[in-house]
Biopython code that builds the backbone (N, CA, C, O; Angstrom):
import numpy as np
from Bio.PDB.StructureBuilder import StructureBuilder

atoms = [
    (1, "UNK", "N", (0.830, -1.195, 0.000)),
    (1, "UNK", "CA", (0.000, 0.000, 0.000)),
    (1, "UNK", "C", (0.870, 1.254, 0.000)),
    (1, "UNK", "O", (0.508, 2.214, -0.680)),
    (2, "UNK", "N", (2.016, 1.311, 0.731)),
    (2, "UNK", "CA", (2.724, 2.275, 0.836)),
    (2, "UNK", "C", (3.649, 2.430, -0.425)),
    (2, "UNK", "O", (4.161, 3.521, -0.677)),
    (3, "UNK", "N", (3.806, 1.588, -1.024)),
    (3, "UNK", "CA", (4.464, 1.861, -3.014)),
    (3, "UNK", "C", (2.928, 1.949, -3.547)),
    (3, "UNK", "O", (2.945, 1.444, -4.669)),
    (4, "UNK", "N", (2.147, 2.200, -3.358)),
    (4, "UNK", "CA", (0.851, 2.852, -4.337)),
    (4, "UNK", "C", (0.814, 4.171, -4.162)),
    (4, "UNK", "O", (0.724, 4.991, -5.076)),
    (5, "UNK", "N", (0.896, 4.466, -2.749)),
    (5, "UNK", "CA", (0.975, 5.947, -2.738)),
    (5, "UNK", "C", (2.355, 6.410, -2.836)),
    (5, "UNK", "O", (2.302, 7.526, -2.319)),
    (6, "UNK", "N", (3.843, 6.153, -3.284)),
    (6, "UNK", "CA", (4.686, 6.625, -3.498)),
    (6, "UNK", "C", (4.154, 6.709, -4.845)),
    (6, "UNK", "O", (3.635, 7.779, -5.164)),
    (7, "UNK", "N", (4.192, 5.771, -5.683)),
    (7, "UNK", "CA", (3.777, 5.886, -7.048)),
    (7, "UNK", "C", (2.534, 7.239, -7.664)),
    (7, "UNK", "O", (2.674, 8.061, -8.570)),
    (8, "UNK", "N", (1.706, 7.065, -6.997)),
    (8, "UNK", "CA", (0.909, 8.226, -6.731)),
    (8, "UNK", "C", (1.629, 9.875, -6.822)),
    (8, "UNK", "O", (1.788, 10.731, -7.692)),
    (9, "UNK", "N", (1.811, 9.774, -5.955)),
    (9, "UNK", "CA", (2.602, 11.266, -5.853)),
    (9, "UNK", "C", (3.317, 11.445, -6.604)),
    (9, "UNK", "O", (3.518, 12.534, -7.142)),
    (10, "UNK", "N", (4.073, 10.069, -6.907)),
    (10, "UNK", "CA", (5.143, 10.734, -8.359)),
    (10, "UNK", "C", (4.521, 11.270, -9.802)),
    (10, "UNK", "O", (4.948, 12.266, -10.386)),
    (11, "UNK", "N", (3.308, 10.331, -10.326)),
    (11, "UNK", "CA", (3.200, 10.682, -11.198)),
    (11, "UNK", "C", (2.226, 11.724, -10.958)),
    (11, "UNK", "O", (1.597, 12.027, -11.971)),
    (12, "UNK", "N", (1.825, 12.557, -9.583)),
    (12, "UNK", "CA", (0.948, 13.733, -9.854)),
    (12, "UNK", "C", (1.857, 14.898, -9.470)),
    (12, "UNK", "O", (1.499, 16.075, -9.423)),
    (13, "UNK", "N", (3.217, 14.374, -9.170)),
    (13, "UNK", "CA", (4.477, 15.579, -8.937)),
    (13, "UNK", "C", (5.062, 15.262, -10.847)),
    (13, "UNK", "O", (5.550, 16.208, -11.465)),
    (14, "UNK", "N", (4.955, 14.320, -11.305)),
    (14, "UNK", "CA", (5.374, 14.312, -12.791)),
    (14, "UNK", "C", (4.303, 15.070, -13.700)),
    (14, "UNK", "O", (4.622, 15.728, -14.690)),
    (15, "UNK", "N", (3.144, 14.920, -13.298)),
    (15, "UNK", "CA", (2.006, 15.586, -14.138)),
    (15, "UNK", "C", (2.048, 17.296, -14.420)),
    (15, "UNK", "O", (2.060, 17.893, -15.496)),
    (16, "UNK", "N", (2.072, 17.956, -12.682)),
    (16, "UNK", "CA", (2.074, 18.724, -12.325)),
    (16, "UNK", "C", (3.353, 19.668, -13.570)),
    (16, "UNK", "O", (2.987, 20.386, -14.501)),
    (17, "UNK", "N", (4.715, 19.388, -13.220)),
    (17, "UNK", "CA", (5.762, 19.787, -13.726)),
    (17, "UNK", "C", (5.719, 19.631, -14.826)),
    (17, "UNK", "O", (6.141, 20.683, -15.305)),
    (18, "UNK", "N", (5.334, 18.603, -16.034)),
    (18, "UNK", "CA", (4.824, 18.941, -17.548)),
    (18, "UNK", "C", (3.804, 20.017, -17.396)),
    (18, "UNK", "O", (4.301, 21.126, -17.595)),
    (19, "UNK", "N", (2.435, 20.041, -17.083)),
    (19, "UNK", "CA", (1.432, 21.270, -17.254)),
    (19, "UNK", "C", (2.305, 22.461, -16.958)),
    (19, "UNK", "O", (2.207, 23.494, -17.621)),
    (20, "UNK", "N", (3.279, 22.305, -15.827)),
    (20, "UNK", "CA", (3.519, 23.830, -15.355)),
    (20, "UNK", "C", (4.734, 24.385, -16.098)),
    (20, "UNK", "O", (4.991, 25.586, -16.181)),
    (21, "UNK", "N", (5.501, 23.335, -16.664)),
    (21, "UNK", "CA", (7.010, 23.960, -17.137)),
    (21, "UNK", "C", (7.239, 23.914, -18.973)),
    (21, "UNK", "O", (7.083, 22.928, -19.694)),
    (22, "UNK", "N", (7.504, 24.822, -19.244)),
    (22, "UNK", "CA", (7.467, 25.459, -20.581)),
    (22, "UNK", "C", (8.804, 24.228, -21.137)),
    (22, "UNK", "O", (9.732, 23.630, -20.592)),
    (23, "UNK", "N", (8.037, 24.349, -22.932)),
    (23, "UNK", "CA", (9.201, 23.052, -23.580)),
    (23, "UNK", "C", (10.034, 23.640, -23.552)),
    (23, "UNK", "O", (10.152, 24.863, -23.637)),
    (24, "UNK", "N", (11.196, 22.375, -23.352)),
    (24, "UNK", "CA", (12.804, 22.646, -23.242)),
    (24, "UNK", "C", (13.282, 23.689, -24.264)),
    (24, "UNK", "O", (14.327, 24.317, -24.095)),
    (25, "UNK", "N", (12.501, 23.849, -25.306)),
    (25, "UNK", "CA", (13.109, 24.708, -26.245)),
    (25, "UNK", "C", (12.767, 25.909, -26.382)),
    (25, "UNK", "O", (13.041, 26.658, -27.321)),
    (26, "UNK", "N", (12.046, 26.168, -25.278)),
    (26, "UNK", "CA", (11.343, 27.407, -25.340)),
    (26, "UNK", "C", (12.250, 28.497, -24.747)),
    (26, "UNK", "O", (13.005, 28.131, -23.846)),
    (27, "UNK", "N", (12.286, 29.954, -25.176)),
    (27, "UNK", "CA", (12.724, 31.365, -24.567)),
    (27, "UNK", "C", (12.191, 31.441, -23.376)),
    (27, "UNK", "O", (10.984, 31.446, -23.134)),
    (28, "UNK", "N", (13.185, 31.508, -22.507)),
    (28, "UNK", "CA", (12.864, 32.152, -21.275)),
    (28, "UNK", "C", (11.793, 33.721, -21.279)),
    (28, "UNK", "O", (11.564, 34.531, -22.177)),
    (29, "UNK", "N", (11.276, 33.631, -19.678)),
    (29, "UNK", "CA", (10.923, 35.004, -20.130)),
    (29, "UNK", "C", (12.108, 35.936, -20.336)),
    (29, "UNK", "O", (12.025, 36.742, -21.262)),
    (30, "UNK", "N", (13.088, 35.921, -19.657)),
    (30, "UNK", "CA", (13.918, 37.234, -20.184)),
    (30, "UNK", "C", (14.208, 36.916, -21.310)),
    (30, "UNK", "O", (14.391, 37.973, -21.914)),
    (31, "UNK", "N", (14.375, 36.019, -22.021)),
    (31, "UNK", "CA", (14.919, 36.184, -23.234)),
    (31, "UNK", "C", (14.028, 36.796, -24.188)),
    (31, "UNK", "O", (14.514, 37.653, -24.926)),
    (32, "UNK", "N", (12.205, 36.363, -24.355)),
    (32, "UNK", "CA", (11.407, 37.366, -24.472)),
    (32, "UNK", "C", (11.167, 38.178, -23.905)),
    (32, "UNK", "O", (10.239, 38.792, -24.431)),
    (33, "UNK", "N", (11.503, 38.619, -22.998)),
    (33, "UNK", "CA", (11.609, 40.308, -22.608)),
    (33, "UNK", "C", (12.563, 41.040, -23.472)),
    (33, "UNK", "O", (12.309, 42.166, -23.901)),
    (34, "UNK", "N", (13.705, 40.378, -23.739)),
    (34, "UNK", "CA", (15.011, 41.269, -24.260)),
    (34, "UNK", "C", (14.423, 41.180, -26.190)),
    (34, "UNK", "O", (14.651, 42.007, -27.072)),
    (35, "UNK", "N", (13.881, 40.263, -26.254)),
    (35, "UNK", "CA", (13.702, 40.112, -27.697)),
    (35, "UNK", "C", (12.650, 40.760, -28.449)),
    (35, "UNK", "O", (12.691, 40.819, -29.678)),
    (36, "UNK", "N", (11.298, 41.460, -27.459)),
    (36, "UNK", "CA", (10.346, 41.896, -27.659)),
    (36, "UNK", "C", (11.251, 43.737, -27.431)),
    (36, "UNK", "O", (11.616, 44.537, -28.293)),
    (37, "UNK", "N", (11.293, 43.774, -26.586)),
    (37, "UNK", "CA", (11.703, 45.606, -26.269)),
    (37, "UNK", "C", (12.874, 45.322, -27.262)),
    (37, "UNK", "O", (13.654, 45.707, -26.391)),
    (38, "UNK", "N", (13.453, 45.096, -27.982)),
    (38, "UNK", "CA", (14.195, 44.991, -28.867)),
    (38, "UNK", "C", (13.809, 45.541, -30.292)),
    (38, "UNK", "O", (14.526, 46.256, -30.992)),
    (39, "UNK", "N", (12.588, 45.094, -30.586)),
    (39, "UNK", "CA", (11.772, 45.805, -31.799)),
    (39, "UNK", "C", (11.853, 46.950, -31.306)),
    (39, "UNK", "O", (12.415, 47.727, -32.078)),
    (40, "UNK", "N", (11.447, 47.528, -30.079)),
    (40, "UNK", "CA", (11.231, 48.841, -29.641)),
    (40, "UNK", "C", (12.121, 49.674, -29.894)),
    (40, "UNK", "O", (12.067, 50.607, -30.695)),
    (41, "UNK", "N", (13.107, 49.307, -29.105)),
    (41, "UNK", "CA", (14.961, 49.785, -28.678)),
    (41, "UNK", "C", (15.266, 50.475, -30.430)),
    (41, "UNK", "O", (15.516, 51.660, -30.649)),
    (42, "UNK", "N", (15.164, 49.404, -31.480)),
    (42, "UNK", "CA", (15.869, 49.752, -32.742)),
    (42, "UNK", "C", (15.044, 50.396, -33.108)),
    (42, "UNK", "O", (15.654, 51.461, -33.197)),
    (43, "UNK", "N", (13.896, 50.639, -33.466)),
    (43, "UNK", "CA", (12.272, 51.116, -34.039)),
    (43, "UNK", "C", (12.306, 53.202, -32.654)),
    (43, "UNK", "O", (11.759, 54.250, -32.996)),
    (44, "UNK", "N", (12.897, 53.041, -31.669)),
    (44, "UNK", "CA", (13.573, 54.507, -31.264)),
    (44, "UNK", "C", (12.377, 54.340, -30.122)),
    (44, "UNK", "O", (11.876, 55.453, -29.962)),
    (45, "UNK", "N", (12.087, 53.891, -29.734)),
    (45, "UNK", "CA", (11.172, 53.871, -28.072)),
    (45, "UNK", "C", (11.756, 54.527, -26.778)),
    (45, "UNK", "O", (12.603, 54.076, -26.007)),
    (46, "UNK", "N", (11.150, 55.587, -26.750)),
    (46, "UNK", "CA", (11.797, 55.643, -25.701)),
    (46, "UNK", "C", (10.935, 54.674, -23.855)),
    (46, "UNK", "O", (9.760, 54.846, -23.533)),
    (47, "UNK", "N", (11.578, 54.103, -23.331)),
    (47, "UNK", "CA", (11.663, 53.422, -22.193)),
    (47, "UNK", "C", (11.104, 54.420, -20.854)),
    (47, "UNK", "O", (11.503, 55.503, -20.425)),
    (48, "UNK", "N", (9.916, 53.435, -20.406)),
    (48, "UNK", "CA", (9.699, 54.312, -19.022)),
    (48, "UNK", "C", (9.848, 53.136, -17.981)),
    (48, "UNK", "O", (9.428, 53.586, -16.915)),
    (49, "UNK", "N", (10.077, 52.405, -17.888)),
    (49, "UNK", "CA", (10.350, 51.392, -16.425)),
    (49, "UNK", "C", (11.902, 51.438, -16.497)),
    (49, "UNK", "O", (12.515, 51.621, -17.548)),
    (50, "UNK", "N", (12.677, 51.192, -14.865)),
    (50, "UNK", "CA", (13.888, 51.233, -14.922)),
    (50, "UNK", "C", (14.154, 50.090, -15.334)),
    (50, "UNK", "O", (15.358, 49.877, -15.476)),
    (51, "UNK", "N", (13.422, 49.210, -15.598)),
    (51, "UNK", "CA", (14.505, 48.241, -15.961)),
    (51, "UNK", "C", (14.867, 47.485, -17.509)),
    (51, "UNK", "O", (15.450, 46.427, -17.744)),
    (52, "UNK", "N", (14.279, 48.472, -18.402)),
    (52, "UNK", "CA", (14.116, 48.468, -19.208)),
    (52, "UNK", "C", (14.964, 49.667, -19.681)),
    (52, "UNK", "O", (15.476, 49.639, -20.800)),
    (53, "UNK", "N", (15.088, 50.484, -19.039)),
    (53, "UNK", "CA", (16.220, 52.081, -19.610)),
    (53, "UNK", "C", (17.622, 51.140, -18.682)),
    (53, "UNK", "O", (18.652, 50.991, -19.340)),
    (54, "UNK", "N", (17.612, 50.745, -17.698)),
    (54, "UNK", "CA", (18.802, 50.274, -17.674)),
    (54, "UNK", "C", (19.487, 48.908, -18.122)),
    (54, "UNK", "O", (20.506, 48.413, -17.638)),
    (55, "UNK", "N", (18.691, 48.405, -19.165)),
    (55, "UNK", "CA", (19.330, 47.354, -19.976)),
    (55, "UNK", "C", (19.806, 48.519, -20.972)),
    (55, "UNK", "O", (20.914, 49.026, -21.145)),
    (56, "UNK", "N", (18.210, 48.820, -21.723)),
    (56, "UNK", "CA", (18.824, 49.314, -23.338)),
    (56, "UNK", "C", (19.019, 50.669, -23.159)),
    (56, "UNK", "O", (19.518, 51.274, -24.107)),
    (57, "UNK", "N", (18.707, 51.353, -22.046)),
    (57, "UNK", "CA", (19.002, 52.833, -22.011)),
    (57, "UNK", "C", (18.323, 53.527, -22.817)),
    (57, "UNK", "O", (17.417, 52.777, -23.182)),
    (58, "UNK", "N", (18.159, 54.960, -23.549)),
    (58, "UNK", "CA", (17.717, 55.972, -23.771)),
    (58, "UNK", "C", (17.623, 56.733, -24.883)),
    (58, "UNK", "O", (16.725, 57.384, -25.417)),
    (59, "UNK", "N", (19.351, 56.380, -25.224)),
    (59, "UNK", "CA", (20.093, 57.311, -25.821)),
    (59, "UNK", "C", (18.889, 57.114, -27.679)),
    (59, "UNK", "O", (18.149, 56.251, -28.151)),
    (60, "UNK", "N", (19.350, 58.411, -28.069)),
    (60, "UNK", "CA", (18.344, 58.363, -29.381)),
    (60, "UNK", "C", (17.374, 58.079, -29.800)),
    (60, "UNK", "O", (17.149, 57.875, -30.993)),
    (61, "UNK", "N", (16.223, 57.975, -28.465)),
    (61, "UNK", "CA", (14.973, 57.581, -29.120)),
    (61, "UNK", "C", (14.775, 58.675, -28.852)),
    (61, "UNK", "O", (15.337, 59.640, -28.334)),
    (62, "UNK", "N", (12.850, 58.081, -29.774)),
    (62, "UNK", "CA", (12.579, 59.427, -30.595)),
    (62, "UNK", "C", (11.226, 59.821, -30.213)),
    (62, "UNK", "O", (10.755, 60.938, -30.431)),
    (63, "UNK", "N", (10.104, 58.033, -29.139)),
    (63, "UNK", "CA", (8.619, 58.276, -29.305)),
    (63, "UNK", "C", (8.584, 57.822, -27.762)),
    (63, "UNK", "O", (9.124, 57.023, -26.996)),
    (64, "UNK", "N", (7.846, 58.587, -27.781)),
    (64, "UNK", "CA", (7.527, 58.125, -26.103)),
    (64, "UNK", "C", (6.332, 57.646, -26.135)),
    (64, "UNK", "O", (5.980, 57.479, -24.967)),
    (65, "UNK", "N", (5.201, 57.214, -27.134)),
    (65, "UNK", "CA", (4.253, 56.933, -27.328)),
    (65, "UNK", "C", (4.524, 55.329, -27.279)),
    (65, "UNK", "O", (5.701, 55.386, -27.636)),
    (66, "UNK", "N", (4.314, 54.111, -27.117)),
    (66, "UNK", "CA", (4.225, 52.832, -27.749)),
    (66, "UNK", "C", (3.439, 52.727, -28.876)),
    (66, "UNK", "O", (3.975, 51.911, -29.627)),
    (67, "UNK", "N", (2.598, 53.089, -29.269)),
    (67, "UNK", "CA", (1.661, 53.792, -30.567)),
    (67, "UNK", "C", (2.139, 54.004, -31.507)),
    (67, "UNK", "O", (1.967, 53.367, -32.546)),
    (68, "UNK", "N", (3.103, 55.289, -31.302)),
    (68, "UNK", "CA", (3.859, 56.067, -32.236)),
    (68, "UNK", "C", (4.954, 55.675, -32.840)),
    (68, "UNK", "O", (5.509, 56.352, -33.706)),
    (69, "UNK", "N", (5.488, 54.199, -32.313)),
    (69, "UNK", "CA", (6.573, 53.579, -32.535)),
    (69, "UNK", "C", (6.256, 53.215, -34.155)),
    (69, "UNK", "O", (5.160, 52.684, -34.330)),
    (70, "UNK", "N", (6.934, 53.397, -35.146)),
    (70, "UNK", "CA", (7.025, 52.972, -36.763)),
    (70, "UNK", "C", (7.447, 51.414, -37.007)),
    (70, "UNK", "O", (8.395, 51.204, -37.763)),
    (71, "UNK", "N", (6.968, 50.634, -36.571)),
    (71, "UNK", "CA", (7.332, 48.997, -36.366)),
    (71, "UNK", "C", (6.419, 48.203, -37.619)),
    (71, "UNK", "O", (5.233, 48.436, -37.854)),
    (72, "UNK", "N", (7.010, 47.526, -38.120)),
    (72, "UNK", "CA", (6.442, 46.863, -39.754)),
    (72, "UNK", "C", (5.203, 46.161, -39.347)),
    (72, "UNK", "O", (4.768, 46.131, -38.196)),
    (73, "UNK", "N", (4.697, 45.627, -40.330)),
    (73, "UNK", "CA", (3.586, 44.954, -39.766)),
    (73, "UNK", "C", (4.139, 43.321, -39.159)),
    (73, "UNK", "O", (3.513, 42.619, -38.364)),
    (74, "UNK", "N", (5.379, 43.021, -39.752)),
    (74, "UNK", "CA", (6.198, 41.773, -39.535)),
    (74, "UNK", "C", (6.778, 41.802, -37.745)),
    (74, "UNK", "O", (6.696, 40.866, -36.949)),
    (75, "UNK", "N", (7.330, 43.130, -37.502)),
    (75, "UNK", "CA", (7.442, 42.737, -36.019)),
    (75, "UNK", "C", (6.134, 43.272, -35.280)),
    (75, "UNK", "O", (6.172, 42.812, -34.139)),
    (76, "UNK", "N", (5.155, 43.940, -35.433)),
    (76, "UNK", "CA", (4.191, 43.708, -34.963)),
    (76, "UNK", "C", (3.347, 42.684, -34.722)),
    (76, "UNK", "O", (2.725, 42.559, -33.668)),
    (77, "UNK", "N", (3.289, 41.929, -35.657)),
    (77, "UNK", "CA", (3.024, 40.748, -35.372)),
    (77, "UNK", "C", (4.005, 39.507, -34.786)),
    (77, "UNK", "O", (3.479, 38.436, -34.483)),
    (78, "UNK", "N", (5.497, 39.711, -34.639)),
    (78, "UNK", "CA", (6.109, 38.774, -33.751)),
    (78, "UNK", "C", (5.968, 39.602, -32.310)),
    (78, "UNK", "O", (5.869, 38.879, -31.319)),
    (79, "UNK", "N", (5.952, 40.760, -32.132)),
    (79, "UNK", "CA", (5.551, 41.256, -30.524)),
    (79, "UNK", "C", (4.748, 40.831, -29.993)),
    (79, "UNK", "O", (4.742, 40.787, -28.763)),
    (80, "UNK", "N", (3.331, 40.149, -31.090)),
    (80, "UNK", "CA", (1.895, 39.770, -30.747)),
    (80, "UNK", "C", (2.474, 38.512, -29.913)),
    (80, "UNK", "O", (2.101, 38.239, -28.771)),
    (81, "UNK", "N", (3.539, 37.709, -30.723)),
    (81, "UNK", "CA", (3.748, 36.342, -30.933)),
    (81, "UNK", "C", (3.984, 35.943, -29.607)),
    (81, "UNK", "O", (3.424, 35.050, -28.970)),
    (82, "UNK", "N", (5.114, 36.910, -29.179)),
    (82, "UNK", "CA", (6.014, 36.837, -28.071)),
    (82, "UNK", "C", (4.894, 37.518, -26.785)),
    (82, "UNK", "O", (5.285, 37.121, -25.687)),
    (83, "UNK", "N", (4.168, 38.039, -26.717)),
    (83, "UNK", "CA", (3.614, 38.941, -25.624)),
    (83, "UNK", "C", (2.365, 37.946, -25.427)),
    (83, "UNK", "O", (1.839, 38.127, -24.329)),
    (84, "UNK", "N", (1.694, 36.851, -26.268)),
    (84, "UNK", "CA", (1.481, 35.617, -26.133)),
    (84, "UNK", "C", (2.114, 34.639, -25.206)),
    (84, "UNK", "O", (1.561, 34.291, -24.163)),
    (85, "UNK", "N", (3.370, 34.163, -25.622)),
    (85, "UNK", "CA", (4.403, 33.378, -25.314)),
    (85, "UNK", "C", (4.529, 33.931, -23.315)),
    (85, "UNK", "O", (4.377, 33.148, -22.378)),
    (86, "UNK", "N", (4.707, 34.807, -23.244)),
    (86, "UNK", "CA", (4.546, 35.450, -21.654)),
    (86, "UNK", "C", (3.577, 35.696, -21.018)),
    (86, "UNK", "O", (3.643, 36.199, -19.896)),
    (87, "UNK", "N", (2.425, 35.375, -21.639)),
    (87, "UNK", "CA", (1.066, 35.400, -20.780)),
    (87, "UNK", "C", (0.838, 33.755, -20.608)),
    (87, "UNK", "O", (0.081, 33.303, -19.749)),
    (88, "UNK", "N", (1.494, 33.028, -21.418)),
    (88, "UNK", "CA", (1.594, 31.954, -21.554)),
    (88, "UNK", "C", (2.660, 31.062, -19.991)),
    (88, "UNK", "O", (2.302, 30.390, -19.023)),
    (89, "UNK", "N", (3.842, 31.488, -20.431)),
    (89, "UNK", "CA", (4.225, 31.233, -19.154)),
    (89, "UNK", "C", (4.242, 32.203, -18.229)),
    (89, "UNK", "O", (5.215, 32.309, -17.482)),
    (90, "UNK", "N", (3.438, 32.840, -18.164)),
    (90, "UNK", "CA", (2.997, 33.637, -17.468)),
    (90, "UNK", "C", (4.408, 34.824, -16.270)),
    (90, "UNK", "O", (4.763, 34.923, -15.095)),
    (91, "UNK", "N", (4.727, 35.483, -17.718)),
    (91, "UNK", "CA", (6.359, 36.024, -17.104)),
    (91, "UNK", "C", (5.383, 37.694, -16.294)),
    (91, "UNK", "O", (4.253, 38.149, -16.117)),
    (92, "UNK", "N", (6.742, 37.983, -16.077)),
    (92, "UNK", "CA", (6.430, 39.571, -15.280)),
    (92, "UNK", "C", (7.305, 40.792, -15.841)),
    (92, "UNK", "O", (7.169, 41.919, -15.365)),
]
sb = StructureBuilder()
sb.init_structure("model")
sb.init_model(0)
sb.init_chain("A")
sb.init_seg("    ")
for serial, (resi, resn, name, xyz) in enumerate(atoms, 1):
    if name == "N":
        sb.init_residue(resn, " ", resi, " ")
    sb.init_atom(name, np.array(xyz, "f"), 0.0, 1.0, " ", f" {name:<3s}", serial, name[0])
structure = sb.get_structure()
């Protein structure tokens, strides 16, 4: 009885950790964080959270709007992709 319930727990501690943990091949959230404000950064955004002016900093942007940013319709739609991808694993 006591290897039924070891067995037990494992496969609902094995279950658990597939539903909860993103495929091995997947971008971290920072890595979609850095890859999304990245369209921004080159496209001239200017940054209002610190931690976002103190990765990419400041220098030469041009819109302080997120709106106003001139971004193709191609990375607009991978920002969609990625800002998905983090609601997904649910980053911060």
């Amino acid at each position: 009885m006591r290897l039924l319930t070891v067995i037990a727990t494992m496969v609902v501690v094995a279950a658990t950790l597939l539903v909860a943990a993103p495929p091995a091949n997947a971008q971290s959230c920072q890595q979609l964080w850095v890859e999304r404000n990245s369209y921004c950064k080159r496209a001239g955004y200017c940054f209002k959270t610190r931690r976002a002016i103190d990765y990419f900093g400041n220098g030469g942007c041009l819109y302080d709007r997120e709106g106003d940013v001139p971004l193709s319709p191609d990375d607009r739609a991978r920002i969609n992709q990625i800002q998905a991808q983090e609601r997904t694993y649910r980053c911060r």
